[in-house]
C-alpha positions, -999 to 999 in steps of 0.1 A, spaced: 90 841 -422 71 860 -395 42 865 -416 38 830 -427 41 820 -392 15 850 -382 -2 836 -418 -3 800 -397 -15 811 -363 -46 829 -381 -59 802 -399 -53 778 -370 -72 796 -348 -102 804 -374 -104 762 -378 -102 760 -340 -133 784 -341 -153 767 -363 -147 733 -348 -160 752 -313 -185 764 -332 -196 733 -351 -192 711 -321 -216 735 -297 -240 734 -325 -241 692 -325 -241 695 -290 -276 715 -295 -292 689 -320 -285 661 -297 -300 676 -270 -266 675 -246 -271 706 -231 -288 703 -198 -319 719 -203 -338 714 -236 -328 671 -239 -363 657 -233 -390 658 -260 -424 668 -260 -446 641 -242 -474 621 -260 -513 632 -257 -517 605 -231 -552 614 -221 -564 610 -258 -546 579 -266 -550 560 -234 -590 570 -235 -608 541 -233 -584 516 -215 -600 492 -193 -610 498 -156 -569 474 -149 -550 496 -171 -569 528 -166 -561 526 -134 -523 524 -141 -528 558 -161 -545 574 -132 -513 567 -115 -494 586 -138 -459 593 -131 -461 586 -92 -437 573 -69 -450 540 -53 -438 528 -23 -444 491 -7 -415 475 -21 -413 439 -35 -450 433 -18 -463 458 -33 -449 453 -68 -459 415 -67 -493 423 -57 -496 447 -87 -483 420 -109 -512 399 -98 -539 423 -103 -529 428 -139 -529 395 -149 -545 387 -181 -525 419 -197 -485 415 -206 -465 437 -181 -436 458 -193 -413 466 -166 -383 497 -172 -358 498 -143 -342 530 -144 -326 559 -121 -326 599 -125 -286 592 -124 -286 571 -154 -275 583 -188 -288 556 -209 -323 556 -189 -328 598 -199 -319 581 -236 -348 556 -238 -372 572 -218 -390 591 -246 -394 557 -264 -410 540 -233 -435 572 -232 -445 569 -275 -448 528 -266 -466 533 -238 -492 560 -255 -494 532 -283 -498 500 -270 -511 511 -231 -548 498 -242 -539 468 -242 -504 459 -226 -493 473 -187 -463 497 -180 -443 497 -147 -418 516 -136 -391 507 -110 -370 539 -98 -337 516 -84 -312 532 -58 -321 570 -65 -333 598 -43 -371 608 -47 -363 648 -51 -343 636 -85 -364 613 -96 -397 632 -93 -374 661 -114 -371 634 -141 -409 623 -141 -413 664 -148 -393 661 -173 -404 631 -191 -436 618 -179 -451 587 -184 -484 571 -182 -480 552 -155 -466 546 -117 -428 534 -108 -421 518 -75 -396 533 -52 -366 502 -48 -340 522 -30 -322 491 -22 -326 469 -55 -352 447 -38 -379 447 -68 -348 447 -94 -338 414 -81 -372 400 -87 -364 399 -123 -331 395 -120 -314 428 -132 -301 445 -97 -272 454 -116 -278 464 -151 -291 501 -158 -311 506 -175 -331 469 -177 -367 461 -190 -388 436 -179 -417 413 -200 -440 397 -180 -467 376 -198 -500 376 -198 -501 347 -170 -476 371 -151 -446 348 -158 -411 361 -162 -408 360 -201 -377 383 -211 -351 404 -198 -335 426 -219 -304 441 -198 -287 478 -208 -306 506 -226 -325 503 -260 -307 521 -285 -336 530 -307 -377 529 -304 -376 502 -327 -359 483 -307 -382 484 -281 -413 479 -302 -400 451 -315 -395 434 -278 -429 444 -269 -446 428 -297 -421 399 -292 -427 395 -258 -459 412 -247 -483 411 -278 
């Protein structure tokens, strides 16, 4: 009886090992660790070569922190009319932002010819959220909005992650409100609503 129980033990704690093991490994695919969950950034320079002198000058803002607040977002909106704007609300803090961020930099290599990328950085501390921009950097600016002041332009103060569609016109067309789950997703809004 002692060695079936002994028997028992040593096979539960082999399966216990493996399950460890397997689940650090799956841990390691998906990128949970803390280090090593971004990917490799588009060839911006290449694929945004050429963008005229409105959006070029978005990609020479790449991955700064704006400050100015709703004026200053609403003036930016203004200059870029005749291009569709695509406006991501997100936070260093936010799990689901981290999630879709890699998409919003592939879309943003793709389509940022010929359609504008914002960023709005909503109730976050600079030091963090220049550490994210390190991590996964995007052709274009984000406006500081410590206190939800731009995010309630479009209505989504509350929701984090949110994306905003502005037409070409610079009208409101679309918010979608929580994070994209896929890149298809998201491509599929854009050419929805900004194409």
């Amino acid at each position: 009886m002692a060695v079936r129980l002994n028997v028992a033990m040593s096979r539960r704690k082999q399966l216990a090992a493996a399950l460890v093991a397997a689940y650090a490994l799956a841990l390691g695919a998906c990128g949970g660790g803390e280090e090593g969950g971004s990917t490799a950034a588009p060839d911006f320079e290449a694929s945004l070569k050429g963008a005229p002198p409105k959006l070029a000058a978005l990609h020479d803002q790449q991955d700064e922190l704006l400050p100015g607040g709703p004026e200053a977002f609403e003036g930016r909106l203004g200059e870029l009319r005749g291009y569709p704007v695509v406006v991501n609300k997100w936070a260093s803090w936010c799990g689901p932002c981290r999630a879709e961020f890699p998409y919003f930099q592939s879309q943003a290599a793709k389509h940022g010819k010929d359609v504008a990328f914002l960023g709005v950085n909503s109730n976050d501390g600079e030091d963090s959220a220049r550490d994210f921009l390190a991590e996964f950097p995007v052709p274009y600016p984000s406006y500081l909005d410590p206190k939800l002041e731009i995010a309630a332009l479009f209505d989504a103060a509350v929701e984090f992650p949110a994306t905003a569609f502005y037409d070409s016109d610079g009208k409101l067309a679309y918010v979608r409100r929580g994070g994209y789950a896929s890149e298809g997703e998201l491509a599929a809004d854009i050419e929805r609503y900004a194409r």
